[in-house]
C-alpha positions in Angstrom: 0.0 0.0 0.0 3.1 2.2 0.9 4.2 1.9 -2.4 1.4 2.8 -4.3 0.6 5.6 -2.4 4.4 7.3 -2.6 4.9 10.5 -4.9 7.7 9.4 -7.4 10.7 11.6 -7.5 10.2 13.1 -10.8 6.8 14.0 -9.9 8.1 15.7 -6.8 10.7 17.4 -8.6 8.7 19.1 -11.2 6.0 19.8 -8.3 8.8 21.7 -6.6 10.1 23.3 -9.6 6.8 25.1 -10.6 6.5 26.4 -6.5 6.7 30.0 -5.8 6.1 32.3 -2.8 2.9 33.8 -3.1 2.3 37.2 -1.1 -1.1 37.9 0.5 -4.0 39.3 -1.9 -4.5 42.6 0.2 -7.9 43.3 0.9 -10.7 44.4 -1.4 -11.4 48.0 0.3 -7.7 48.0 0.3 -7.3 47.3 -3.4 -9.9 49.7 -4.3 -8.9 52.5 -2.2 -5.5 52.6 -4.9 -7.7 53.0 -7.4 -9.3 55.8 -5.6 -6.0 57.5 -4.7 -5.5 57.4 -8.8 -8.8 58.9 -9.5 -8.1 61.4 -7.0 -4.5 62.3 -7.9 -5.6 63.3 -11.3 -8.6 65.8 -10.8 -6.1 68.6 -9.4 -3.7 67.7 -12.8 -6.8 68.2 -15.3 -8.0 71.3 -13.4 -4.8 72.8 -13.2 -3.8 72.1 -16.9 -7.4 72.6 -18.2 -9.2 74.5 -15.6 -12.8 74.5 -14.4 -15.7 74.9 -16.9 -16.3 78.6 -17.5 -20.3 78.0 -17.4 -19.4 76.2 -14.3 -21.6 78.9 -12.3 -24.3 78.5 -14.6 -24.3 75.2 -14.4 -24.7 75.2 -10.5 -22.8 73.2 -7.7 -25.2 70.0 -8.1 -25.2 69.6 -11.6 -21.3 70.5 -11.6 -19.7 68.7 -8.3 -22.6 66.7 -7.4 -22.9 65.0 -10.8 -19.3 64.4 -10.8 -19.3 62.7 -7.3 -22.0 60.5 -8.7 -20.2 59.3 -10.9 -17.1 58.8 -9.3 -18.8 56.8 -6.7 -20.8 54.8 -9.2 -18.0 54.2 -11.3 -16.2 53.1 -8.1 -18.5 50.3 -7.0 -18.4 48.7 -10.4 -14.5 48.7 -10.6 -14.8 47.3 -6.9 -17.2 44.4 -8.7 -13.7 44.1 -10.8 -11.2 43.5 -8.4 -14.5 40.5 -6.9 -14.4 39.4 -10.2 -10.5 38.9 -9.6 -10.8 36.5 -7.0 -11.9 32.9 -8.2 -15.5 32.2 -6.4 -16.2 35.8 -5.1 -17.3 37.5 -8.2 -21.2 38.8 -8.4 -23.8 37.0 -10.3 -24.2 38.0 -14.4 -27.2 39.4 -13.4 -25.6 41.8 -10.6 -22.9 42.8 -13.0 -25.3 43.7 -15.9 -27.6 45.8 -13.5 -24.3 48.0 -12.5 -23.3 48.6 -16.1 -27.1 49.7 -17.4 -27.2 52.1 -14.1 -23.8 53.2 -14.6 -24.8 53.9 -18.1 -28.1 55.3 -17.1 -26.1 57.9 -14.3 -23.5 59.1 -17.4 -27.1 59.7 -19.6 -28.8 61.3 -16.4 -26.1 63.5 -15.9 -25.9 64.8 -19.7 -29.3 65.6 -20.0 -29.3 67.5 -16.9 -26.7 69.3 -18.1 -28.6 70.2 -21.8 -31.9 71.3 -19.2 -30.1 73.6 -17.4 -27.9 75.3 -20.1 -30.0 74.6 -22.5 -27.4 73.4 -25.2 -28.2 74.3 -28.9 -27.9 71.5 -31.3 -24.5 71.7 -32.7 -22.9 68.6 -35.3 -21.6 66.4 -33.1 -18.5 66.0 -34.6 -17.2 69.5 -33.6 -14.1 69.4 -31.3 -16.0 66.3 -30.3 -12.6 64.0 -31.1 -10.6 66.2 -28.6 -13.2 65.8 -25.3 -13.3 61.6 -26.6 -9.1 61.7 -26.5 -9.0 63.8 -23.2 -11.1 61.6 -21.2 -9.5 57.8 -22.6 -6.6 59.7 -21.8 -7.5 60.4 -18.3 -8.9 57.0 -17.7 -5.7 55.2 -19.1 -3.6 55.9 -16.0 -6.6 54.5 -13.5 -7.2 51.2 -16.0 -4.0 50.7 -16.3 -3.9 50.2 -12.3 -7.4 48.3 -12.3 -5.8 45.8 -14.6 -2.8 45.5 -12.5 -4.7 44.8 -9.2 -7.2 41.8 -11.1 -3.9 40.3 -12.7 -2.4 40.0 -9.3 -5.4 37.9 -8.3 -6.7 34.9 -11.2 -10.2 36.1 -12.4 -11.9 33.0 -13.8 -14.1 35.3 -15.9 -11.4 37.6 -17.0 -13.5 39.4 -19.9 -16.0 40.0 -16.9 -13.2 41.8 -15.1 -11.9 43.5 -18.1 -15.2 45.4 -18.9 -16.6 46.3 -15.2 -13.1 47.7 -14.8 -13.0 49.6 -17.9 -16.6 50.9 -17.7 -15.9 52.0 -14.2 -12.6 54.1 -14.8 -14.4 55.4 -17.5 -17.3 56.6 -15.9 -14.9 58.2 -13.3 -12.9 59.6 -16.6 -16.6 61.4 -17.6 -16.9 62.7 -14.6 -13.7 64.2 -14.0 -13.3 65.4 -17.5 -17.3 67.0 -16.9 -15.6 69.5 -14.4 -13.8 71.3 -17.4 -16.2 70.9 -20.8 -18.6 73.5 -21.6 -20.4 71.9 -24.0 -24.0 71.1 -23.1 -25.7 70.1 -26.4 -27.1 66.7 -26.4 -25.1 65.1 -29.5 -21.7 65.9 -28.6 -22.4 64.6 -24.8 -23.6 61.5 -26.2 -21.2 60.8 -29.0 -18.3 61.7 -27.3 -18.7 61.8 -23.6 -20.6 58.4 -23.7 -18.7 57.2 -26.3 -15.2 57.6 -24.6 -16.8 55.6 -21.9 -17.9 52.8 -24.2 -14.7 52.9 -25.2 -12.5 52.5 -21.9 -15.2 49.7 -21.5 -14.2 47.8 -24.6 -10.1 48.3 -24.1 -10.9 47.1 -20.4 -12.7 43.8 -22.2 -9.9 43.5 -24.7 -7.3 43.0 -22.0 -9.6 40.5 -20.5 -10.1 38.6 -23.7 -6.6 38.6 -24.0 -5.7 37.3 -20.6 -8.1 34.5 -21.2 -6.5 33.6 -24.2 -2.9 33.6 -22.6 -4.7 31.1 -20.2 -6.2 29.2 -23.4 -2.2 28.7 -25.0 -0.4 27.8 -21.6 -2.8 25.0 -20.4 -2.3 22.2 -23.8 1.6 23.2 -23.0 1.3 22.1 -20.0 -0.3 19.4 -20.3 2.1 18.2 -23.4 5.0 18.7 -20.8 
């Protein structure tokens, strides 16, 4: 029975070979609150580059700051359903995931029409100096994704393409908000075109990296089991 039951040497060998110190996963608070301190490190850089809306009096303190808090907070909780998703048997149901992004969305549309009500934008084409508020906001959201992405890596989401779009589509609602604080536009068709479309964006570079981490997974698993 002994025998049977013994690990043969190679086995051990290649057992010990493929071992490596793991360190803790810190905590989820914890893990969001870096994301946070990214977000919040780059609100004084855009305002001090770009500085605050001109029609930001106009636009009042709720619409202005409060919208913005919204969505920093909303786009918050569904990069902290990310960095869930990261840990194998923790993540939210599909259900709870897809309800986040259709009310994250819904916020960003809330938001922008508030905005058109109470400055009553004039219908402009929505291509004008639309590409530059799209490339400003991606821009700002990079830096936050980029540590999003980092944090879910360290962990093993099993539904990486999961974790790769909350993440995105949270940074870049933050992204919306932050960038909201310094464009005056108000009309309907360049908030939606550009504003909301940055954020569909971020969204679909955060699902790319997730697609791309599960295919990394897809390659190394019939080498391993070759070897």
């Amino acid at each position: 029975m002994s025998e049977r039951t013994s690990v043969p040497d190679e086995l051990r060998a290649a057992i010990a070979a493929e071992m490596r110190e793991v360190r803790p996963l810190p905590s989820e608070p914890r893990r969001l609150l870096w994301v946070a301190l990214c977000a919040a490190a780059i609100v004084p850089a855009v305002l001090l580059l770009a500085g605050l809306r001109s029609n930001a009096g106009a636009l009042g303190p709720i619409l202005l700051w409060g919208a913005t808090a919204a969505q920093v907070v909303a786009g918050l909780a569904i990069v902290g359903l990310a960095l869930r998703e990261a840990i194998p048997g923790e993540g939210a149901s599909g259900g709870t995931k897809a309800l986040a992004l259709i009310v994250g969305g819904g916020l960003q549309v809330i938001a922008s029409l508030g905005s058109s009500l109470r400055l009553g934008g004039l219908p402009t084409s929505p291509f004008w100096h639309g590409e530059t508020c799209a490339a400003f906001e991606v821009g700002i959201a990079i830096p936050t994704l980029a540590v999003t992405l980092l944090l879910v890596a360290r962990a093993y989401a099993v539904r990486p393409r999961w974790a790769g779009v909350l993440g995105g589509a949270g940074v870049g609602l933050i992204a919306d908000g932050i960038w909201r604080l310094v464009c005056t536009h108000s009309d309907l068709a360049h908030l939606f075109v550009w504003h909301t479309g940055a954020v569909v964006l971020v969204a679909l570079i955060g699902l790319a990296a997730g697609a791309l981490t599960a295919s990394q997974r897809a390659r190394r698993v019939p080498h391993r089991a070759e070897s």
